[in-house]
N, CA and C atoms as a LAMMPS dump frame, in Angstrom:
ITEM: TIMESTEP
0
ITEM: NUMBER OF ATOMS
507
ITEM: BOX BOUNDS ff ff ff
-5.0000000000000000e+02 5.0000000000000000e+02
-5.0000000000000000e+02 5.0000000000000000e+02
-5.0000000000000000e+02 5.0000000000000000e+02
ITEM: ATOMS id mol type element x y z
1 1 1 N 129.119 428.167 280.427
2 1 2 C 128.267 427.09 280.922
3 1 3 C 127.239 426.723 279.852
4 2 1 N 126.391 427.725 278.93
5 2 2 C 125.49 427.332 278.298
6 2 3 C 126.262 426.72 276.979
7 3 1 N 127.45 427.194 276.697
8 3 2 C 128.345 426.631 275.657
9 3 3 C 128.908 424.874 275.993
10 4 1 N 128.83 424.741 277.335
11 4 2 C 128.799 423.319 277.657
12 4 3 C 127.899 422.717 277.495
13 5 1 N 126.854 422.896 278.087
14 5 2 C 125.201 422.455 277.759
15 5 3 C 125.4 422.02 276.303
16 6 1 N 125.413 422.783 275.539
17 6 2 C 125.042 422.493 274.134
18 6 3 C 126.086 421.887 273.117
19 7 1 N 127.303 421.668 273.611
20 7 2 C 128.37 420.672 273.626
21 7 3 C 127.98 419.299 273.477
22 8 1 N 127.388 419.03 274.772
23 8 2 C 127.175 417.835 275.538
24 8 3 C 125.629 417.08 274.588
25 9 1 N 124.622 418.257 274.436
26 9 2 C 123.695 417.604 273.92
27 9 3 C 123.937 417.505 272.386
28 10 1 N 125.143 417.561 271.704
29 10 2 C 125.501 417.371 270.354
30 10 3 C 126.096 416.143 270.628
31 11 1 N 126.766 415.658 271.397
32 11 2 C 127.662 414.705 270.829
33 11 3 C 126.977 413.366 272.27
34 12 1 N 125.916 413.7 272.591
35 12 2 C 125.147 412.911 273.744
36 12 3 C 123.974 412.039 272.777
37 13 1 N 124.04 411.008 272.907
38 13 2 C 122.514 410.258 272.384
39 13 3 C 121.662 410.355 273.091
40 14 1 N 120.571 410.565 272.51
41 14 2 C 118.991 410.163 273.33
42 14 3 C 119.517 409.315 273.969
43 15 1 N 118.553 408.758 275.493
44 15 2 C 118.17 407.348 275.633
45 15 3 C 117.407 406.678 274.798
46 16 1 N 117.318 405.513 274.765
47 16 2 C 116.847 404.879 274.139
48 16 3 C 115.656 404.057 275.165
49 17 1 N 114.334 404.386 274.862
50 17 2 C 112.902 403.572 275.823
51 17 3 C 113.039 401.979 275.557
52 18 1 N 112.646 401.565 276.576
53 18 2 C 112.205 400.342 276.812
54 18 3 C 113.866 399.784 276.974
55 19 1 N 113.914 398.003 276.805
56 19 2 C 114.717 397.261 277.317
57 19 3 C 115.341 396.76 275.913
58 20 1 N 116.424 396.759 275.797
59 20 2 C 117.215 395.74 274.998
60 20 3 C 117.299 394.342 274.921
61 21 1 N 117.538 394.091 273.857
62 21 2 C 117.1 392.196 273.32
63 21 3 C 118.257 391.31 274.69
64 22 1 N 119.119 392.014 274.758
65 22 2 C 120.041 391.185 275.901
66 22 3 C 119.272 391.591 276.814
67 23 1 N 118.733 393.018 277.38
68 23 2 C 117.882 392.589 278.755
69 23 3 C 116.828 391.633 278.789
70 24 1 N 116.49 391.723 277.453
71 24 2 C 115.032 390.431 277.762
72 24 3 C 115.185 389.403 277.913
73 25 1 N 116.484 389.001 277.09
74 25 2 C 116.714 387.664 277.529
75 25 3 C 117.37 387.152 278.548
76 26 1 N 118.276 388.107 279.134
77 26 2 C 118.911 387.97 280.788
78 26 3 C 117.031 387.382 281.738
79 27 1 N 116.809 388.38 281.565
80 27 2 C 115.17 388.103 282.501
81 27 3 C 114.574 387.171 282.313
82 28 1 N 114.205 386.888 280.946
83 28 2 C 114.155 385.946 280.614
84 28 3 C 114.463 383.992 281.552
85 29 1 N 116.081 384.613 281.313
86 29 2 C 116.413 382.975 282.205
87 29 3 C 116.618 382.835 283.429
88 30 1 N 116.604 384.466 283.643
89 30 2 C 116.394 384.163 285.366
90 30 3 C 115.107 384.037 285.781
91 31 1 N 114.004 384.101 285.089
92 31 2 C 112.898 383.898 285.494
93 31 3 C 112.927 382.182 285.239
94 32 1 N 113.197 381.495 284.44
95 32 2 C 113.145 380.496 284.272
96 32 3 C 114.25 379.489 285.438
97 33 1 N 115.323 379.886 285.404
98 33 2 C 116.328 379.56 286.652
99 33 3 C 115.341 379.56 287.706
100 34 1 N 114.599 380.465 288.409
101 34 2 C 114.044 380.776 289.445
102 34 3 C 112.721 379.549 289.464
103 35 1 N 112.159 379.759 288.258
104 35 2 C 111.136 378.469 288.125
105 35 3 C 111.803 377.074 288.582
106 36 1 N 112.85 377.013 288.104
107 36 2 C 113.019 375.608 287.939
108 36 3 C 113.645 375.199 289.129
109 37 1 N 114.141 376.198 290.24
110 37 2 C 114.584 375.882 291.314
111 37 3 C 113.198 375.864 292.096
112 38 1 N 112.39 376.566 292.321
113 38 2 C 111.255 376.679 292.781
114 38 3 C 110.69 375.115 292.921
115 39 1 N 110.349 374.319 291.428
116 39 2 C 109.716 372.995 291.038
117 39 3 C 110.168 372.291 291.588
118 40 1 N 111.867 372.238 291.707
119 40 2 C 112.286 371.142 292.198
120 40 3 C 112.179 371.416 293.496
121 41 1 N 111.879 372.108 294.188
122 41 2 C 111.859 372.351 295.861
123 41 3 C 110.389 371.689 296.257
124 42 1 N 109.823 372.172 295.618
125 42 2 C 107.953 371.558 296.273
126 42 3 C 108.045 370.079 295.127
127 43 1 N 108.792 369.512 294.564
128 43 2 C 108.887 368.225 294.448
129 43 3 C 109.69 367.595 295.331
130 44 1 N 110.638 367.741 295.511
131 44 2 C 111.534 367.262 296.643
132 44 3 C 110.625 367.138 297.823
133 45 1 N 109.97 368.287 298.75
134 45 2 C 109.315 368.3 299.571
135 45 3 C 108.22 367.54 299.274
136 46 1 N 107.335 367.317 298.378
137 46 2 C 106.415 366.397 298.255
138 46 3 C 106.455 364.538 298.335
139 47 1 N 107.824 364.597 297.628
140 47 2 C 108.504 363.295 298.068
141 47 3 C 109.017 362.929 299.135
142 48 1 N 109.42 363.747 299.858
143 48 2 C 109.848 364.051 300.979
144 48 3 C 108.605 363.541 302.19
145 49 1 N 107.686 363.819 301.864
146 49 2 C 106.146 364.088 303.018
147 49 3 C 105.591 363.017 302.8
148 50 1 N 105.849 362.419 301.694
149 50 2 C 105.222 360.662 301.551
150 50 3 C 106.188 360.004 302.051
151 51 1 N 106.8 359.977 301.932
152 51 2 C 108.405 359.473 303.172
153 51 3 C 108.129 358.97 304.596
154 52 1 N 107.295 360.439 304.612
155 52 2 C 107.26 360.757 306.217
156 52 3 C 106.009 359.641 306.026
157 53 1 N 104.883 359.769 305.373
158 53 2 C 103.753 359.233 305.69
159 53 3 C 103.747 357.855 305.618
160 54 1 N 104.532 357.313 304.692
161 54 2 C 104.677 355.994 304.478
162 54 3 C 105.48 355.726 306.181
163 55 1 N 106.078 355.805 306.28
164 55 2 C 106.96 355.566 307.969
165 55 3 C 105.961 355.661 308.637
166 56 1 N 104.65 356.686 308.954
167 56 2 C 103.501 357.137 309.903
168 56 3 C 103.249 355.985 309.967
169 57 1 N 102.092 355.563 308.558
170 57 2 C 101.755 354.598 308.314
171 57 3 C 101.947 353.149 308.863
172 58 1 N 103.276 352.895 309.044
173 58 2 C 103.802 352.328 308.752
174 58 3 C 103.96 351.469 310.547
175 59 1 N 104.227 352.463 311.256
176 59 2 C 104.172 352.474 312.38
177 59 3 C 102.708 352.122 313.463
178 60 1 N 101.694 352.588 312.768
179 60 2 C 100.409 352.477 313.001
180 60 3 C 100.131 350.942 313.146
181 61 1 N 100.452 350.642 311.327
182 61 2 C 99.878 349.011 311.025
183 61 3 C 101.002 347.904 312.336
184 62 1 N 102.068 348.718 312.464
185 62 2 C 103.115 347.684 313.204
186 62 3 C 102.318 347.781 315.036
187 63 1 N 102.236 348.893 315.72
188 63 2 C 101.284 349.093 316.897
189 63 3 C 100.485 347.78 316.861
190 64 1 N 99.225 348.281 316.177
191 64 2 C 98.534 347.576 315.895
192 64 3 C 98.521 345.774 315.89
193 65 1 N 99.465 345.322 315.15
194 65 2 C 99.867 344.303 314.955
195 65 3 C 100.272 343.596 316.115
196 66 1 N 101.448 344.606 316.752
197 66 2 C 101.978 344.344 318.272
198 66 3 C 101.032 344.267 319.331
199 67 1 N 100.107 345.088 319.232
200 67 2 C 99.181 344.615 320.541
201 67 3 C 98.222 343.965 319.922
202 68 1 N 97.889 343.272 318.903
203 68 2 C 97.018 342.048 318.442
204 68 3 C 98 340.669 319.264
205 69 1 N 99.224 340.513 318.817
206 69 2 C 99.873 339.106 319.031
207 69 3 C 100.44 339.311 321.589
208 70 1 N 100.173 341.203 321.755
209 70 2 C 100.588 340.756 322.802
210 70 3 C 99.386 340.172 323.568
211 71 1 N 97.823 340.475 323.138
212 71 2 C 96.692 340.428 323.677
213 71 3 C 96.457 338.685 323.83
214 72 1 N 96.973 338.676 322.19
215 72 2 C 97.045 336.607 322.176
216 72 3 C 97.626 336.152 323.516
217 73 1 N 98.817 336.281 323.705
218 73 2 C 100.1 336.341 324.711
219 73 3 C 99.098 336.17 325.925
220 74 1 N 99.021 337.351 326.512
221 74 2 C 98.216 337.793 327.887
222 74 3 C 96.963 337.189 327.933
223 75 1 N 96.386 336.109 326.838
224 75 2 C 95.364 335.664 327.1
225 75 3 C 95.449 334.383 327.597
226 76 1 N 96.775 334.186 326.915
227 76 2 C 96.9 332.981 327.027
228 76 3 C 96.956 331.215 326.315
229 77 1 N 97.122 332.24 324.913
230 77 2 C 97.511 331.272 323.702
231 77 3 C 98.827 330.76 323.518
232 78 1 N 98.707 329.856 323.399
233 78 2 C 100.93 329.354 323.058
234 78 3 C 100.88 329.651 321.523
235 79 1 N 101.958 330.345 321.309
236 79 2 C 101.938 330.627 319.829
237 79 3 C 102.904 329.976 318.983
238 80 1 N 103.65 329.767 318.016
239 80 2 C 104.152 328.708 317.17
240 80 3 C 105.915 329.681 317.584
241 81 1 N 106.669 328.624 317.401
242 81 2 C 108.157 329.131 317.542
243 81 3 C 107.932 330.109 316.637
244 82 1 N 109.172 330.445 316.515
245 82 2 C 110.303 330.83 315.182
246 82 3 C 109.43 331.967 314.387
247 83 1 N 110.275 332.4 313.294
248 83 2 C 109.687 333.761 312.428
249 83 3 C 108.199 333.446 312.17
250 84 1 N 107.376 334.08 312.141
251 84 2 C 105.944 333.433 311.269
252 84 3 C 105.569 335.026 310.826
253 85 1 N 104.469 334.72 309.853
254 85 2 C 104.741 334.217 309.092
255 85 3 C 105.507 333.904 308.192
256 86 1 N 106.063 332.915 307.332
257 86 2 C 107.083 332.749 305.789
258 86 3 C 106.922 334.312 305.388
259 87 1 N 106.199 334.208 304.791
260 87 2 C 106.057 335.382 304.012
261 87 3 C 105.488 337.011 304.012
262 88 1 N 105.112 336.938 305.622
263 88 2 C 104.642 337.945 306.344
264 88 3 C 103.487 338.161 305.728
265 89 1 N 102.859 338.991 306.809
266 89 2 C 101.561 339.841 306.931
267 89 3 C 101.439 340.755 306.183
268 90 1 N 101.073 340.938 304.628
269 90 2 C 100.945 342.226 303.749
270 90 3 C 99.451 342.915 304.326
271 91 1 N 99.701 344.16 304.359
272 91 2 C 98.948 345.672 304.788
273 91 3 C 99.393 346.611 303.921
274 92 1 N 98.756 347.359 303.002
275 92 2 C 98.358 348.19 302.413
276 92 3 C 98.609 349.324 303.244
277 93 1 N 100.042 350.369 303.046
278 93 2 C 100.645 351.544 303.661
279 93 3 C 100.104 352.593 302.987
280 94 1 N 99.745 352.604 301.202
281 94 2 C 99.797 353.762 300.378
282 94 3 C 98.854 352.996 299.643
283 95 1 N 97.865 353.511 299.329
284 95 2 C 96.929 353.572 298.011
285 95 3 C 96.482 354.799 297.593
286 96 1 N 97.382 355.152 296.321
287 96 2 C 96.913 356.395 295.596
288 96 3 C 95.708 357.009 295.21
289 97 1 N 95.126 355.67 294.943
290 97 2 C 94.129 355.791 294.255
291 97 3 C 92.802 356.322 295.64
292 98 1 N 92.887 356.001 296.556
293 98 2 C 91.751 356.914 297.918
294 98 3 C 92.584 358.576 297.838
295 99 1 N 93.605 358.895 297.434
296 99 2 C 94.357 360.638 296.935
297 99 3 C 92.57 361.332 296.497
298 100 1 N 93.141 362.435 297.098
299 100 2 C 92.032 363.402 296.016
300 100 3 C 92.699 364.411 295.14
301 101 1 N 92.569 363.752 293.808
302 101 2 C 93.233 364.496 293.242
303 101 3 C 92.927 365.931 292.146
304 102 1 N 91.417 366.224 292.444
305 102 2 C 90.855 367.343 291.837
306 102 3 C 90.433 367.398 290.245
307 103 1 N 90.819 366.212 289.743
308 103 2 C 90.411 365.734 288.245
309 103 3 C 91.668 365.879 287.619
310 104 1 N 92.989 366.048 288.2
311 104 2 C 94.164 366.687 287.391
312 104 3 C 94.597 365.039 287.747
313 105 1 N 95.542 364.908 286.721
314 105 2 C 96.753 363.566 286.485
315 105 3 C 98.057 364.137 286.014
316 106 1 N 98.448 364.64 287.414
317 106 2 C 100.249 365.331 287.157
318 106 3 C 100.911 364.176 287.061
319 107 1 N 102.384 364.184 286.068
320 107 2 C 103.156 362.832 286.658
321 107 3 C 103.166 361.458 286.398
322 108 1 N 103.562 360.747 286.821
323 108 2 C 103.52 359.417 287.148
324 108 3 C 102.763 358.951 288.35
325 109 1 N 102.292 357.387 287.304
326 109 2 C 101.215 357.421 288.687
327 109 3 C 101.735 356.471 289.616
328 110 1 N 101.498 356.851 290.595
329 110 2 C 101.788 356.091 291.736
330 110 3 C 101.315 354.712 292.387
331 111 1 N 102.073 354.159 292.59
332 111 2 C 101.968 352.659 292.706
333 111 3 C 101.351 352.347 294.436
334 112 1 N 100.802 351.199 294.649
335 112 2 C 100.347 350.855 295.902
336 112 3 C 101.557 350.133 296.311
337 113 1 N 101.84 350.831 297.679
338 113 2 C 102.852 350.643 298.59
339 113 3 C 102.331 349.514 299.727
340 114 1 N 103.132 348.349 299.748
341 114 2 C 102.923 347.388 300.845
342 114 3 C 104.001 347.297 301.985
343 115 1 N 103.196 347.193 303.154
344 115 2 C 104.645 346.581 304.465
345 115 3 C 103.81 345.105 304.395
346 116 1 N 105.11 344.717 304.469
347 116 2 C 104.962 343.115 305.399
348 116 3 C 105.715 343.266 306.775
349 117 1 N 104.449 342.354 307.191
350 117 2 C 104.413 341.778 309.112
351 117 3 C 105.102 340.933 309.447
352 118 1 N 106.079 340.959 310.512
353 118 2 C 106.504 339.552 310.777
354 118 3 C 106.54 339.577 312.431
355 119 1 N 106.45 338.484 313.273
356 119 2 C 106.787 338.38 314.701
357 119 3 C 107.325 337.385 314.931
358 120 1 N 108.164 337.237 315.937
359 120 2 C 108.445 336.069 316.425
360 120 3 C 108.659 335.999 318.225
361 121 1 N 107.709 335.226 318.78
362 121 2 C 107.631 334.728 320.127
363 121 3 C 108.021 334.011 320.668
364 122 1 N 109.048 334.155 322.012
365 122 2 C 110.069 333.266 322.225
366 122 3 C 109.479 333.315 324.047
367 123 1 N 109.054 332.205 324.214
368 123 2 C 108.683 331.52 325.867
369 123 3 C 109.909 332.16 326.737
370 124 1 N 109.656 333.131 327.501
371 124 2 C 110.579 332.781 328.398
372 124 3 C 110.293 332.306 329.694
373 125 1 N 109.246 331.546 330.061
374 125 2 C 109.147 331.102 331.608
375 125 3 C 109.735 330.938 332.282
376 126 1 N 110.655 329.922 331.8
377 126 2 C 111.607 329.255 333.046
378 126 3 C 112.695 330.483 333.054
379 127 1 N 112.822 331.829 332.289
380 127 2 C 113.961 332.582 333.004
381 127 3 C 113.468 333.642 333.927
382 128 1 N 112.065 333.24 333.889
383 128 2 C 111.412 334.322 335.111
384 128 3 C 111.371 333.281 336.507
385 129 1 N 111.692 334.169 337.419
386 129 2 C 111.216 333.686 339.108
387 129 3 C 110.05 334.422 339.403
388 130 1 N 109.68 333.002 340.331
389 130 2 C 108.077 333.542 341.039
390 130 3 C 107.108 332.485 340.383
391 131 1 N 106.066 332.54 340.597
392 131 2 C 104.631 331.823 340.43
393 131 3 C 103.912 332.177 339.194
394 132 1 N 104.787 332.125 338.159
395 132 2 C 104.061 333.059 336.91
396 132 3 C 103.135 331.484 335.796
397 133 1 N 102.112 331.717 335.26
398 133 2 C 101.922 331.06 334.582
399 133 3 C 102.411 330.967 333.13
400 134 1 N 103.456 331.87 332.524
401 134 2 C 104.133 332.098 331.526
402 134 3 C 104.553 333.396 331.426
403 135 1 N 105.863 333.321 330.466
404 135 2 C 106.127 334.497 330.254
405 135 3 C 106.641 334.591 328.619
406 136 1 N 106.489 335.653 327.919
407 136 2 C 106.911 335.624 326.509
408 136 3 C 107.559 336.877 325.986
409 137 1 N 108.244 336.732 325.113
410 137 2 C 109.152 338.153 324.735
411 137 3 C 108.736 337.982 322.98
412 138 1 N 108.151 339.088 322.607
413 138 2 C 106.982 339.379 321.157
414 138 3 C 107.798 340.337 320.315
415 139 1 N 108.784 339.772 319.549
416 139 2 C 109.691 340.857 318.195
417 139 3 C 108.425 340.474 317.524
418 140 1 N 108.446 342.075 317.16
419 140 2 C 107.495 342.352 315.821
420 140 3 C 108.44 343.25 314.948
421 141 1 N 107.939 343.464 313.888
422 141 2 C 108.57 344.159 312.985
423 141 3 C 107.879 344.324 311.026
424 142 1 N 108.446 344.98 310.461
425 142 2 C 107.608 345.459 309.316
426 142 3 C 108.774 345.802 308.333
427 143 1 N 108.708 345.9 307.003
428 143 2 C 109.376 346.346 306.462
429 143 3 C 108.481 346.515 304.616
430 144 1 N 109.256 347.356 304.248
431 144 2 C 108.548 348.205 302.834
432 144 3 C 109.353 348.673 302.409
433 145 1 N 109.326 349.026 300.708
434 145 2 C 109.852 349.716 300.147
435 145 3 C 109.64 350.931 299.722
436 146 1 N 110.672 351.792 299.927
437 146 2 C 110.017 353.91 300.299
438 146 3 C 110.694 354.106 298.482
439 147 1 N 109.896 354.306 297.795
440 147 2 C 110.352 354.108 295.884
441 147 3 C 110.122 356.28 295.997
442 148 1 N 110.283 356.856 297.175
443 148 2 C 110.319 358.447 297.17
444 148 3 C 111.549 358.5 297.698
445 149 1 N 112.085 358.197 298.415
446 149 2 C 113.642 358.84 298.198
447 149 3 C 114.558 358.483 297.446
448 150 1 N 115.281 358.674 296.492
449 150 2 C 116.056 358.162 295.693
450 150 3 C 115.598 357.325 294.963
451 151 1 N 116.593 356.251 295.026
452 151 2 C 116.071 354.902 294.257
453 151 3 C 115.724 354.203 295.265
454 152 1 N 114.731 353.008 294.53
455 152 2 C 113.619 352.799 295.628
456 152 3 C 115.03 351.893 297.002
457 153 1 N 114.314 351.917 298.621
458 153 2 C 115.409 351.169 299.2
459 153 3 C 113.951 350.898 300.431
460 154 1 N 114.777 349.57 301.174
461 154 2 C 113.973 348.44 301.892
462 154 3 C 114.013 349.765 303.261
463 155 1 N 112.676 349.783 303.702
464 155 2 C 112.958 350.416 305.04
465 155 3 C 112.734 349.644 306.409
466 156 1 N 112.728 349.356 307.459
467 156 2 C 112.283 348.347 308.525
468 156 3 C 112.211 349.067 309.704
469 157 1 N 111.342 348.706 310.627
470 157 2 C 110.655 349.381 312.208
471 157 3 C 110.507 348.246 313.277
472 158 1 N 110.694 347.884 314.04
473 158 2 C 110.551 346.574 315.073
474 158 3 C 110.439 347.483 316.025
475 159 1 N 109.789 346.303 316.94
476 159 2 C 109.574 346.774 318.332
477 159 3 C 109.616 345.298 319.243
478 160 1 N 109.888 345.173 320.488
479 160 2 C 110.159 344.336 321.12
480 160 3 C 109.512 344.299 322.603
481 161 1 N 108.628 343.537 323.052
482 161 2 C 107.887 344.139 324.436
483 161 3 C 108.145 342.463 325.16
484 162 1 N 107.918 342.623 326.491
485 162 2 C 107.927 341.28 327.257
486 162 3 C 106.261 341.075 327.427
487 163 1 N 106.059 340.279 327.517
488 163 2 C 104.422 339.811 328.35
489 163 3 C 104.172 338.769 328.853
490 164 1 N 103.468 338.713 329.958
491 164 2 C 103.018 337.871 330.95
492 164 3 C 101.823 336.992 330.59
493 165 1 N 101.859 335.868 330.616
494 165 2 C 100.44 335.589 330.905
495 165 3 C 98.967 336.068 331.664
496 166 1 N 97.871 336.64 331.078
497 166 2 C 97.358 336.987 332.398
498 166 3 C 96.771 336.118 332.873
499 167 1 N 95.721 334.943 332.382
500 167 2 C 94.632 334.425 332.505
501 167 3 C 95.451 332.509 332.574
502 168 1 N 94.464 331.799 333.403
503 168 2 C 95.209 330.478 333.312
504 168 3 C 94.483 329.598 332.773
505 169 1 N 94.78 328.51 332.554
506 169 2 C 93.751 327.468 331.687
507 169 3 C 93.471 326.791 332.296
């Protein structure tokens, strides 16, 4: 047995301490692999969450809009046929520049995002029965361009409500 022992430590190398030039550089790129999957995940998700916010947004200014033209309606204004406006109602969805951005300028800078407004009000009196002093059906709708997912693409939200006249002239 001790004649084995001393066999073994003749023709056995030391170890050798620390890591070899191939381990460092294996680690090396998996640390970097790991980075770079990491970056692109909380970028994706960051683009991702202005997505969402621009749509929030987006939805808010359209509400809004909708119960401005149904309040007209129920008051008792006649409003003009057909699409209005030509060129819609621009509202300000995204301005970067109200961001707090801590004094840092990562990136590209980000551009101010617009929806345009549009409605269109169509009389329906005469298809209602009963004693009504009017009746009206109020498409609203919005649309913008979302330049965070992909390449930039048109997004659109409508909503459609009936309303009554309340008040008479």
């Amino acid at each position: 047995c001790f004649l084995m022992i001393n066999i073994i430590k003749k023709y056995h190398k030391k170890s050798q301490a620390g890591f070899t030039y191939i381990e460092a550089i294996m680690s090396i790129t998996l640390t970097l692999v790991a980075a770079g999957a990491i970056s692109f995940g909380v970028s994706k998700g960051v683009r991702t969450y202005k997505s969402i916010y621009l749509k929030e947004r987006a939805i808010e200014e359209l509400i809004k809009y909708t119960e401005e033209y149904r309040m007209m309606v129920a008051y008792g204004e006649r409003p003009l046929p057909g699409k209005q406006p030509r060129n819609g109602h621009k509202v300000i969805l995204y301005n970067p520049a109200k961001e707090k951005t801590l004094g840092t300028d990562w990136g590209d800078k980000a551009e101010i995002v617009e929806g345009t407004l549009f409605h269109i009000i169509t009389d329906k009196s005469d298809e209602t029965s009963g004693d009504q002093s009017g009746y009206y059906n109020v498409k609203t709708w919005i649309e913008w361009e979302d330049q965070y997912i992909g390449d930039k693409s048109f997004k659109h939200l409508a909503f459609e409500v009936d309303q009554a006249i309340l008040t008479k002239r």
